[in-house]
C-alpha positions as CSV (number, residue, x, y, z in Angstrom):
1,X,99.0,4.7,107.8
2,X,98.0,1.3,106.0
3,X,94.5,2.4,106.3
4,X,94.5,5.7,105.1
5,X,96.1,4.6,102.7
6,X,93.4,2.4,101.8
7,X,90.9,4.9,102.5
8,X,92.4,7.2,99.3
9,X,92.5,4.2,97.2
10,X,88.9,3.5,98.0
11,X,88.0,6.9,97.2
12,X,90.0,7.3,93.4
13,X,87.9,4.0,93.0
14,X,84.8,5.4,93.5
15,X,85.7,9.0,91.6
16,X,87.3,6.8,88.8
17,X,84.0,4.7,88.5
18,X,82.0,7.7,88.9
19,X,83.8,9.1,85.9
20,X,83.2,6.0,84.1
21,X,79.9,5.8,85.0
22,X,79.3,9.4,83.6
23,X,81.8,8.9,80.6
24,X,78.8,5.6,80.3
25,X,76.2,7.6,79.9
26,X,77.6,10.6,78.0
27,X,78.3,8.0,75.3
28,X,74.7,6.5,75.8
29,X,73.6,10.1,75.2
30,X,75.9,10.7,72.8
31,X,74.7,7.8,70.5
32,X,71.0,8.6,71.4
33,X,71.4,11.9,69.9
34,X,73.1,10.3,67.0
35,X,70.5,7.8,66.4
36,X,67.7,10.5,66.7
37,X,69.7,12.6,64.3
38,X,69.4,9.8,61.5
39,X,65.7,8.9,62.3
40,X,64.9,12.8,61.6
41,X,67.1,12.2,58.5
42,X,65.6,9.3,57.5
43,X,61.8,10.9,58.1
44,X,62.9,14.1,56.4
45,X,64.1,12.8,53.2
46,X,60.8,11.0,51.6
47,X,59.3,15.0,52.1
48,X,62.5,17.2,51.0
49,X,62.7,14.5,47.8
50,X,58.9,15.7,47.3
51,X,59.4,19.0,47.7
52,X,62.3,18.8,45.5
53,X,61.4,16.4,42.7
54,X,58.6,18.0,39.7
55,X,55.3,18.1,39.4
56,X,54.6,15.5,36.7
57,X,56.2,12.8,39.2
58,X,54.2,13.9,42.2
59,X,50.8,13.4,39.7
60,X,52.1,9.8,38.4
61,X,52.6,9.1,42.1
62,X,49.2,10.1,42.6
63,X,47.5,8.4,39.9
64,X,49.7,5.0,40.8
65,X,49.0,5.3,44.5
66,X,45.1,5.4,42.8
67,X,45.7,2.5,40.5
68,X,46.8,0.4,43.7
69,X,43.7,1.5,46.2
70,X,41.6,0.5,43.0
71,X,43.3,-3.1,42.3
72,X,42.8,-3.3,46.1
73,X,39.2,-2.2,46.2
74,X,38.7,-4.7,43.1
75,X,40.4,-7.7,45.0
76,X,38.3,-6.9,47.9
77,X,35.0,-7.1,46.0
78,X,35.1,-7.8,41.9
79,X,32.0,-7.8,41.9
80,X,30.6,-4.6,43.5
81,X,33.1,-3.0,41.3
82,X,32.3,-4.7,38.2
83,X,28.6,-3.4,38.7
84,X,29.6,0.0,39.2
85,X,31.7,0.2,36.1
86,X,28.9,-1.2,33.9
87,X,26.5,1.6,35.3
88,X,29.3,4.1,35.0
89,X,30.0,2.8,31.3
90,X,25.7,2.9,30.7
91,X,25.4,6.2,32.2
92,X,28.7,7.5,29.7
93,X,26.5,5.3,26.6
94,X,23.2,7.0,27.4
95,X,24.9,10.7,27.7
96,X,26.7,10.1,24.4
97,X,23.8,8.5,22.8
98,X,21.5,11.5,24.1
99,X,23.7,14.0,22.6
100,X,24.2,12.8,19.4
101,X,20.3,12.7,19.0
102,X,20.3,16.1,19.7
103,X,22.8,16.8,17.5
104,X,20.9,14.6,14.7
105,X,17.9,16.8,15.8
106,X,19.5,20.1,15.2
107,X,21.1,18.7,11.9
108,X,18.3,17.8,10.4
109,X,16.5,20.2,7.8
110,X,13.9,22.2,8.5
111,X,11.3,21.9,5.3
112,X,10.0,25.4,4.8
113,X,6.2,25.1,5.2
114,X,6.3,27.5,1.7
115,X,8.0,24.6,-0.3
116,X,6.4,22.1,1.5
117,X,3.2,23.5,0.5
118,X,4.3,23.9,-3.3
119,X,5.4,20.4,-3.2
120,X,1.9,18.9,-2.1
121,X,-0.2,21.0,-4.2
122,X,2.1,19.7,-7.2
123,X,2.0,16.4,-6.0
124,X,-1.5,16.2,-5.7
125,X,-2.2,17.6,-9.5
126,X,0.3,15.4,-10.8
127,X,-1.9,12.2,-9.0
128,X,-5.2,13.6,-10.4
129,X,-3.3,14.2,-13.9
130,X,-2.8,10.3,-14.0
131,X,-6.0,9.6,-13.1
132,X,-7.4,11.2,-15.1
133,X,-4.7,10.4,-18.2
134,X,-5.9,6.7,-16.9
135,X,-9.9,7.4,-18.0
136,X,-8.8,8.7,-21.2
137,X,-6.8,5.9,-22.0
138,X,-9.4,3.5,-20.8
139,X,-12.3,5.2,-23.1
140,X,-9.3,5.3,-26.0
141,X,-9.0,1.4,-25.5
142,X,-12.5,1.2,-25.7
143,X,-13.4,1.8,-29.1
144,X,-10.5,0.2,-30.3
145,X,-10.9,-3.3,-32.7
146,X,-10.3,-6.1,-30.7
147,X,-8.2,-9.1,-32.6
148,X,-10.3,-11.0,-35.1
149,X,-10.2,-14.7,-33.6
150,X,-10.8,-17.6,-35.8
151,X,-13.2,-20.2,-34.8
152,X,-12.9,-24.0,-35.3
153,X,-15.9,-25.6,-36.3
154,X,-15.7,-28.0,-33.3
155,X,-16.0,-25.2,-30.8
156,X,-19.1,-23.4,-32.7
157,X,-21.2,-24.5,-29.7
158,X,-19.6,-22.1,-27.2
159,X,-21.0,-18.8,-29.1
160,X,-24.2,-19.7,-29.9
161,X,-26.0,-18.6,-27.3
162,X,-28.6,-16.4,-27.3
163,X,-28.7,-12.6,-27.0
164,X,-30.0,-11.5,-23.7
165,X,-30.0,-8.1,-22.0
166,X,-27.7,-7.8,-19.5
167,X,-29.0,-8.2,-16.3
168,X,-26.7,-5.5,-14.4
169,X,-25.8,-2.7,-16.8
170,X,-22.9,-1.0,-17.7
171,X,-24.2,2.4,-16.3
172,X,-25.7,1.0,-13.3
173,X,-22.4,-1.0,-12.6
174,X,-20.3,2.5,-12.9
175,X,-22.3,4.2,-10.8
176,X,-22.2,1.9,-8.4
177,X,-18.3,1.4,-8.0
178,X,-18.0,4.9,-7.7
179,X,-21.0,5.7,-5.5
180,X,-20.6,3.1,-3.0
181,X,-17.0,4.0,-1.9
182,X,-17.5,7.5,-1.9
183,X,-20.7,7.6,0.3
184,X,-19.3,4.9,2.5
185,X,-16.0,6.9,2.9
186,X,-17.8,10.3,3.4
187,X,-20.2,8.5,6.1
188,X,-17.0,7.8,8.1
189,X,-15.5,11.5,7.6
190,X,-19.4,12.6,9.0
191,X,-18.3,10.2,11.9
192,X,-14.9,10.5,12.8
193,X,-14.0,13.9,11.5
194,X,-10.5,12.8,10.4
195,X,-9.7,14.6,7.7
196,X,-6.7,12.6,6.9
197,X,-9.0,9.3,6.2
198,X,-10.9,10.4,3.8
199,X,-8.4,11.7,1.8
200,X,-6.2,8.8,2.1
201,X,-9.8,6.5,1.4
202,X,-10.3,8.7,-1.5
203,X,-7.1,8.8,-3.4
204,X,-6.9,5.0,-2.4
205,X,-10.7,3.7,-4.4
206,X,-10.3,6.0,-7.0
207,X,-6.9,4.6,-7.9
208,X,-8.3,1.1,-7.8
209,X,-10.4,1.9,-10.4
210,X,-8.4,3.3,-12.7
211,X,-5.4,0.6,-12.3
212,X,-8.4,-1.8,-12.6
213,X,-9.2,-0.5,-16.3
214,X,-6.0,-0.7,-18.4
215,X,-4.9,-4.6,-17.7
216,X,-9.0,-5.2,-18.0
217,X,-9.4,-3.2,-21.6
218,X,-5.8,-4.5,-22.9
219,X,-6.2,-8.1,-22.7
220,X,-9.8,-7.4,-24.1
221,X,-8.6,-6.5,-27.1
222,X,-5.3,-8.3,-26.9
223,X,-7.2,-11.9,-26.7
224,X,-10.2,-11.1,-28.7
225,X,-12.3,-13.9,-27.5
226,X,-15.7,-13.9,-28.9
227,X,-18.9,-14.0,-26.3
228,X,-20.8,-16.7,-26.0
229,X,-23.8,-15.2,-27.6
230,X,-20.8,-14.0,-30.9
231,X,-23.1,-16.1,-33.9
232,X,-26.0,-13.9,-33.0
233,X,-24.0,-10.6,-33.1
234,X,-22.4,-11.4,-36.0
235,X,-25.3,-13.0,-37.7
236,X,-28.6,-11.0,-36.2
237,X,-31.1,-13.5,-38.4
238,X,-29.3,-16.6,-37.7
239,X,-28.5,-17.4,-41.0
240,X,-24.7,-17.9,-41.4
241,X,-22.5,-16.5,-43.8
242,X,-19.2,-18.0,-44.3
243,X,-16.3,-19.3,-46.4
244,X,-14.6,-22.5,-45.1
245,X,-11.0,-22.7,-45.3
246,X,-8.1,-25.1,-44.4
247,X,-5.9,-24.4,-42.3
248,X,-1.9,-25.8,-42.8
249,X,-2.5,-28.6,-40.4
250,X,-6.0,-29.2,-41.7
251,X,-8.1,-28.3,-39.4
252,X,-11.4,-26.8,-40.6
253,X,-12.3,-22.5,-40.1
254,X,-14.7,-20.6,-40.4
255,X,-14.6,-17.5,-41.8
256,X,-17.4,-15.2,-40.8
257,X,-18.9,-13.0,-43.2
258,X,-20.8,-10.9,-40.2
259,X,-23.7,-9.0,-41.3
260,X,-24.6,-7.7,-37.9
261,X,-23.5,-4.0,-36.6
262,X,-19.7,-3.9,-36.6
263,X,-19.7,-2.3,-33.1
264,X,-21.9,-4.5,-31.8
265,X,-19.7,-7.6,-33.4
266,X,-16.4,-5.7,-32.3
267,X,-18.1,-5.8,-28.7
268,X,-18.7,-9.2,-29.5
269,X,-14.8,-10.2,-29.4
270,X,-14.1,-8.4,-25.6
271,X,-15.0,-11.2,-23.9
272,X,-11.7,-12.0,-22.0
273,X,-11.9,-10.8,-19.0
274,X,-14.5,-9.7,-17.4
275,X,-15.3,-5.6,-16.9
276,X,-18.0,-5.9,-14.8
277,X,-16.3,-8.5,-12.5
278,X,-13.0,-6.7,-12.4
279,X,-14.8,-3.6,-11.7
280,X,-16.8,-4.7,-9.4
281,X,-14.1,-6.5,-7.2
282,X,-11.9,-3.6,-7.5
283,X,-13.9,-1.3,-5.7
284,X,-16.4,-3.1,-3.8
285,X,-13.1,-5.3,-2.5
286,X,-11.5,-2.1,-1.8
287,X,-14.8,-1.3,0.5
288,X,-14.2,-4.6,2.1
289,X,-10.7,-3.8,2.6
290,X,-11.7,-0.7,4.7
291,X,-14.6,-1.9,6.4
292,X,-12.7,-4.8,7.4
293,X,-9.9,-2.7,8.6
294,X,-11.9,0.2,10.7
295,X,-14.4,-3.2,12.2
296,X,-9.9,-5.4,12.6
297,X,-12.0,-8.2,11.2
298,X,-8.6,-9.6,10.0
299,X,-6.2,-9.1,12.7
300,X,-6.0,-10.5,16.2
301,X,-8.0,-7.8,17.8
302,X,-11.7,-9.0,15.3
303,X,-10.6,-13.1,15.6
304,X,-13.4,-15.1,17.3
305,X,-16.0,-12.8,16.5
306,X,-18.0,-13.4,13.5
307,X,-20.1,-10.0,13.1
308,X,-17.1,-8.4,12.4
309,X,-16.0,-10.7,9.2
310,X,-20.2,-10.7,8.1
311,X,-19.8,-7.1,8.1
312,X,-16.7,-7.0,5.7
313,X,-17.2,-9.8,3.2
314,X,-20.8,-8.2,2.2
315,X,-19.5,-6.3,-0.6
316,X,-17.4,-9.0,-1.9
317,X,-21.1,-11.0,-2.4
318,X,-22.3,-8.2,-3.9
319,X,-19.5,-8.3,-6.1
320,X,-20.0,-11.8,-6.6
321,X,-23.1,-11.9,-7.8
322,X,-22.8,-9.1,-10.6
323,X,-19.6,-11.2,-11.7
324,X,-22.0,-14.6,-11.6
325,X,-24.6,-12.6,-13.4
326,X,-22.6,-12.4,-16.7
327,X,-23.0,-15.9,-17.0
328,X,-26.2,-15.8,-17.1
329,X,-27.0,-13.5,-19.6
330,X,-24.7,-15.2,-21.3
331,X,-21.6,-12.3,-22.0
332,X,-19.4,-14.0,-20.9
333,X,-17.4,-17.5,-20.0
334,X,-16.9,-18.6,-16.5
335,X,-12.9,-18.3,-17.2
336,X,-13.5,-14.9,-17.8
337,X,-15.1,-14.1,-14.4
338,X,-12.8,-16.3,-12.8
339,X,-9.5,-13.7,-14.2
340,X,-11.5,-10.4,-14.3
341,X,-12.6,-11.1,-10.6
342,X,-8.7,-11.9,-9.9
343,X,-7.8,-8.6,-11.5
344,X,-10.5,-6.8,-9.6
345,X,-9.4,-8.0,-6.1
346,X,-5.8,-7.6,-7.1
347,X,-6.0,-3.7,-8.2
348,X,-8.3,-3.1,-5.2
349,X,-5.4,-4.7,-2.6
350,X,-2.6,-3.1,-4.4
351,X,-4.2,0.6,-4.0
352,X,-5.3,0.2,-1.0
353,X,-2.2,-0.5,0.4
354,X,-0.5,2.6,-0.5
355,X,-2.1,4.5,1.6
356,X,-3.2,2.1,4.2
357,X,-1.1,-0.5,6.2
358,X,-1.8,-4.2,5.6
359,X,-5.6,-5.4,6.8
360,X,-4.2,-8.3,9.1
361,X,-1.9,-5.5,11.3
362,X,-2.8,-4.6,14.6
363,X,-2.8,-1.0,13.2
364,X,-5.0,-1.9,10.4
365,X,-7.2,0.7,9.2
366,X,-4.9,4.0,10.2
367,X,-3.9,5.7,6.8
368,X,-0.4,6.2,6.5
369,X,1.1,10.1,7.3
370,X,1.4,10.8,3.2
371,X,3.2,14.2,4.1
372,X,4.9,14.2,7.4
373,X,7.4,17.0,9.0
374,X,10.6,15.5,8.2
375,X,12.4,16.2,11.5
376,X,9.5,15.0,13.1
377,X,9.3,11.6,11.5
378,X,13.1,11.2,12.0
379,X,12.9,11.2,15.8
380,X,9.7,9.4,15.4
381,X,11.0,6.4,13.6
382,X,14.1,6.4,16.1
383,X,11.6,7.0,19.1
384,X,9.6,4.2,17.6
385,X,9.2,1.2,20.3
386,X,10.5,-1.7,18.8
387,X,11.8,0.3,15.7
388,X,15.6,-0.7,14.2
389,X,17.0,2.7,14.9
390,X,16.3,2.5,18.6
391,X,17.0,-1.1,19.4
392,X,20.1,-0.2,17.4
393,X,21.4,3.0,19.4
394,X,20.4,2.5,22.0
395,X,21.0,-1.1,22.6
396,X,19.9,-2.2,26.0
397,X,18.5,1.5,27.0
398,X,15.9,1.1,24.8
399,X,12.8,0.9,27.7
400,X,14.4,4.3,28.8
401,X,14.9,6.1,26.3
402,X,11.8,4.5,23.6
């Protein structure tokens, strides 16, 4: 009886601890589940609040989520990234550079080869209108009476020389300065065929003439110094003619009472400066000019060889001996071979540089383009290596892009 009784008690044990032990693990399950349940809530909610939220914060998500792989990528290597972004910001320079050049090229003018046309023909008449205004003026001056100098005693000596022919003539001088050039230039043309030297050679000696002729003839008559050979000019016998007068501070004149021809004694006072030596300097130093130029006698590419400077300074002897020459037939002072050579050399320099770049430049001897297409020589001068506008645009792009 005892143990059957036992026996039941044992067996509601084990029921009763098999329903605990299932009650166990129905609550295990039951707080699996649960926990499950929130995971898939947690996991769910980033996507539904994505899904739900607008569209501008999903793009500033984006671009932050970019802003942070960048910082990353730049922490990882600055200086990778540094290089890029200077290409990338070189690449966006040259694109914008490029097109605003070829904007600049489609806004510049196009000169209508009509006007452009008009415009040289009228341009070239108005230069051979001056020239030629120049000659008139220079044979106007000419014939003018030069100022009437008065003569101390004490200096008497310097214009008694005697009359001698002149050992280079007047006519022989002129057609030399305007022969020489021209053949020499025309040679050249026969040569080279460029067309756009010997006009630029042309217009250049012919203006160095003319310039060379109005300073020359003014302070002729402007100064009126007599000649050295004046007394016999003014008196042809050598007897002199005179009245002596004092002066306010007492210095002893003479006042000439010329009985020679008066053109002859108005020649007579023309002795400051020079003609012939101004003349002859201003051209034949304008064909040493170009010689010297076409042979780069003066630049770096001539140095060290010493044909090349013969060659150039040959018409400056010339033009030295027709200036020395006027010494010695007595028309003139050595001053005035010294300034009228000055003047020469200075006319001749001064005309040829406006059509020719300087003689000591490494492009020495290339005329300058007198009528170039205007959109043409804008990109030219920007396209120019080593040019301001380049170096200036394009900054360190300029071995690309020049």
């Amino acid at each position: 009886m005892y143990h059957s009784q036992s026996a039941d008690a044992d067996l509601r044990s084990r029921k009763c601890g098999k329903s605990m032990n299932n009650n166990n693990i129905q609550g295990d399950n039951d707080d699996t589940a649960s926990w499950s349940d929130e995971v898939a809530q947690t996991t769910r909610q980033p996507y539904t609040e994505l899904l739900t939220e607008p569209i501008h914060n999903s793009q500033s998500a984006e671009m932050s989520s970019e802003t942070t792989v960048e910082s990353a990528l730049h922490r990882s290597s600055p200086s990778k990234s540094s290089s890029k972004e200077s290409e990338v910001d070189e690449v966006g320079d040259d694109d914008m550079w490029c097109n605003e050049l070829q904007q600049k090229d489609l806004l510049l003018p196009e000169v209508e080869p009509k006007k452009q046309e008009l415009s040289r023909k009228y341009s070239n008449l108005a230069d051979i209108a001056i020239r030629l205004m120049i000659v008139l003026v220079f044979f106007k001056l000419e014939t003018m009476p030069a100022f009437k100098r008065e003569i101390h005693v004490e200096e008497l000596w310097l214009y008694k020389n005697p009359i001698r022919p002149d050992i280079v003539k007047s006519g022989d001088l002129l057609f030399l300065v305007i022969t020489v050039p021209f053949v020499l230039t025309s040679l050249v043309y026969a040569f080279t065929k460029d067309r756009r030297d010997f006009r630029a050679a042309s217009w250049a000696w012919t203006l160095a003439v003319c310039m060379n002729s109005i300073p020359t003839s003014l302070l002729k008559i402007t100064v009126g110094r007599p000649r050295p050979d004046f007394y016999y000019r003014c008196f042809p016998d050598g007897v002199m003619v005179l009245n002596e007068t004092a002066s306010a501070l007492g210095n002893a004149l003479l006042d000439f009472n010329c009985t020679g021809k008066p053109s002859i004694i108005n020649e007579g006072r023309k002795s400051f400066p020079s003609g012939h030596s101004s003349f002859a300097f201003a051209s034949f130093g304008f064909v040493t000019y170009y010689v010297g130029a076409k042979l780069h006698a003066f630049d770096a590419r001539g140095r060290g060889q010493t044909w090349r400077m013969c060659i150039a300074v040959i018409p400056l002897i010339v033009a030295s001996l027709v200036a020395v020459s006027r010494t010695c037939d007595y028309h003139h002072h050595w001053q005035d071979v010294t300034v009228g050579s000055l003047i020469g050399l200075f006319s001749g320099y001064i005309s040829y540089r406006q059509y020719y770049p300087s003689i000591f430049a490494n492009n020495a001897g290339k005329p300058y383009v007198r009528w170039p297409n205007l959109k043409q020589s804008e990109t030219d001068s920007i396209g120019e290596p080593g040019s301001e506008a380049c170096s200036s645009l394009l900054g360190k792009q300029t071995s690309k892009w020049c």
